[in-house]
Every structure is written in structure tokens, then in C-alpha cells.
C-alpha positions as CSV (number, residue, x, y, z in Angstrom):
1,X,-50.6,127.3,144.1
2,X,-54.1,127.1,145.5
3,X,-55.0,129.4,148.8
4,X,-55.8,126.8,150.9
5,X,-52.2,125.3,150.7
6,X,-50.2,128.5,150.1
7,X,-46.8,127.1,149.0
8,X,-48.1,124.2,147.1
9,X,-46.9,123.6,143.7
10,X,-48.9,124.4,140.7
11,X,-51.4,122.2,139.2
12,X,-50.5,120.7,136.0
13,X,-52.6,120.6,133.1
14,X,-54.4,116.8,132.6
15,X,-52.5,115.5,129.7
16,X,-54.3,114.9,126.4
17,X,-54.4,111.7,124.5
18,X,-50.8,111.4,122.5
19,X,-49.0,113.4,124.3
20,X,-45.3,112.9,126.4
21,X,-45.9,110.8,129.0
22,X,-44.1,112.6,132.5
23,X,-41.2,109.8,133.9
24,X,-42.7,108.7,137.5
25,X,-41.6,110.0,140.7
26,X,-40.4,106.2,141.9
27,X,-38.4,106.1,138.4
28,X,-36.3,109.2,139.1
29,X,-35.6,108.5,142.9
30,X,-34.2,105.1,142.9
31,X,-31.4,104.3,144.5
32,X,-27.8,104.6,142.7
33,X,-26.5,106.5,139.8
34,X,-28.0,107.3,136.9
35,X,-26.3,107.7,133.6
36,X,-26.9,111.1,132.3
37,X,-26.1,112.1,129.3
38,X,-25.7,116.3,129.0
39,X,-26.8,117.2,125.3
40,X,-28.5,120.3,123.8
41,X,-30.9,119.3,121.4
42,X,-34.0,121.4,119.3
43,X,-36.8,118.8,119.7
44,X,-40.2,119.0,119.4
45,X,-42.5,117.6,122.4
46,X,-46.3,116.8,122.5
47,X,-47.8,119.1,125.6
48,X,-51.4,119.2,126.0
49,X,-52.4,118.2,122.9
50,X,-50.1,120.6,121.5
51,X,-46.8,120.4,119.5
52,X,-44.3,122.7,120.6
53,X,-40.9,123.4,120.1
54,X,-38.1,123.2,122.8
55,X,-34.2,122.1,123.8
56,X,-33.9,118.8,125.3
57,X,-30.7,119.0,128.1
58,X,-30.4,115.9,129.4
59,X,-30.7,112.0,128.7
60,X,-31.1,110.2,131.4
61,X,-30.8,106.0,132.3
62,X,-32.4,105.7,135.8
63,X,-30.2,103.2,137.6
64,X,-30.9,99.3,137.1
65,X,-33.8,100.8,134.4
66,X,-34.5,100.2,130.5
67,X,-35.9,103.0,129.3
68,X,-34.4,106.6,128.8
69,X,-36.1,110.0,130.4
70,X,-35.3,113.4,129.0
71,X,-35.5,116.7,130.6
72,X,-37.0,118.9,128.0
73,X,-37.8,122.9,128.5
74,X,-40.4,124.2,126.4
75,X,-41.0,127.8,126.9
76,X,-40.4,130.0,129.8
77,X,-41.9,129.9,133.3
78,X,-45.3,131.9,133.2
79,X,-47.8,132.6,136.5
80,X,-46.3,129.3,138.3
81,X,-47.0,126.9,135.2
82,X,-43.1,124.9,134.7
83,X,-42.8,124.9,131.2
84,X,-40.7,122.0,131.6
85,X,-40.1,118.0,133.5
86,X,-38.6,115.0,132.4
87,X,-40.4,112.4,130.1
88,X,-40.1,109.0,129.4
89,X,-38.5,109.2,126.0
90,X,-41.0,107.7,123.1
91,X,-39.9,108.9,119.4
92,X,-44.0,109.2,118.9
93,X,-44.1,112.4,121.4
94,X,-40.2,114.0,121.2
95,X,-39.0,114.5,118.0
96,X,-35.7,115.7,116.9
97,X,-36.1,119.4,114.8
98,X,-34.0,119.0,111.9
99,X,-31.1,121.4,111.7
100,X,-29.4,122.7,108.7
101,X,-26.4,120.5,107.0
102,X,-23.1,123.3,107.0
103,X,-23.1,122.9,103.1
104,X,-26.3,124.5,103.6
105,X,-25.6,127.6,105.3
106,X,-24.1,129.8,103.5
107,X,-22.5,133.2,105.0
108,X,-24.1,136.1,103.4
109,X,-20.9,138.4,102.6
110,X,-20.8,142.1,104.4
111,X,-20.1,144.9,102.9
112,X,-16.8,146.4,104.0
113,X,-15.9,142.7,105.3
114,X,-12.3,141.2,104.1
């Protein structure tokens, strides 16, 4: 928000080389369905030259397009800066976090518990 245009949105910091690359404005307004795909996922995602962990919510296959764009949130909303946005998906800049197998958690057993 700058005070010369008082409900503008906030400026985005430049991206560094590496990082996600932010899906186009033309790419998510075309015309038609798209095929979303509604999945939580633990990913990481390079932002400003930065790895950072956060939950990927939605796949997304702009209509008559190739590619696939994700809608990733990475931390929570702080002084106007979005913490998230919707990338072109490239394995290079999201990652998947690896979660633990269920033979690998093991319940710890509570006192007093049956």
C-alpha cells in the first residue's frame, strides 16, 4: 500500500534467482474451466531466495494449458505482505516434505490409558 494510491495492493518483494516462479495473470483468467485438484500437502517453496516450509491446497490445470499451478501458503499474513499466490509448478522450487511412514510412528503409551 503506498500513500499515494491508498488502497493499492502491497508491493511484492523482486524475486531472487531460483526461486518459484508466480503463474501469470493471462494464465489464471482464461476462459473455461480449470481442473483443480484440492490436496493438502507439506511442501517446501523457494521465496526470495529463501527456502521455507508451507501447505500446498490446490493443483490447478488452467483450461486448454500444459503446465500445472499450485496455490501454496507459506506463513501468515504480516503488515500487508501475502504470504502466499499460485506458482507454476517446477519440482526445482516446490518440493514435497517428507512425512513419516505409519510403521514409523509409534504411539507413546499413557499412563492410566487401557
Amino acid at each position: 500500500m503506498t500513500s499515494a494510491v491508498p488502497f493499492s495492493r502491497p508491493r511484492r518483494p523482486a524475486p531472487a534467482p531460483g526461486d518459484a516462479e508466480r503463474a501469470p495473470r493471462e494464465l489464471m483468467t482464461l476462459p473455461g474451466m480449470s481442473r483443480d485438484v484440492r490436496d493438502w500437502k507439506l511442501v517446501w517453496i523457494r521465496i526470495a531466495g529463501a527456502w521455507r516450509s508451507g501447505i500446498l491446497t490446490v493443483w490447478r490445470r488452467p483450461p486448454g494449458s500444459a503446465v500445472w499451478v499450485a496455490h501454496v501458503r507459506w506463513g501468515e499474513d504480516d503488515q500487508g505482505e501475502q504470504r502466499w499466490g499460485w506458482f507454476l509448478y517446477d519440482p526445482a522450487t516446490i518440493r514435497p516434505i517428507p512425512q513419516p511412514s505409519d510403521a514409523a510412528v509409534t504411539p507413546t503409551r499413557i499412563e492410566g490409558a487401557p
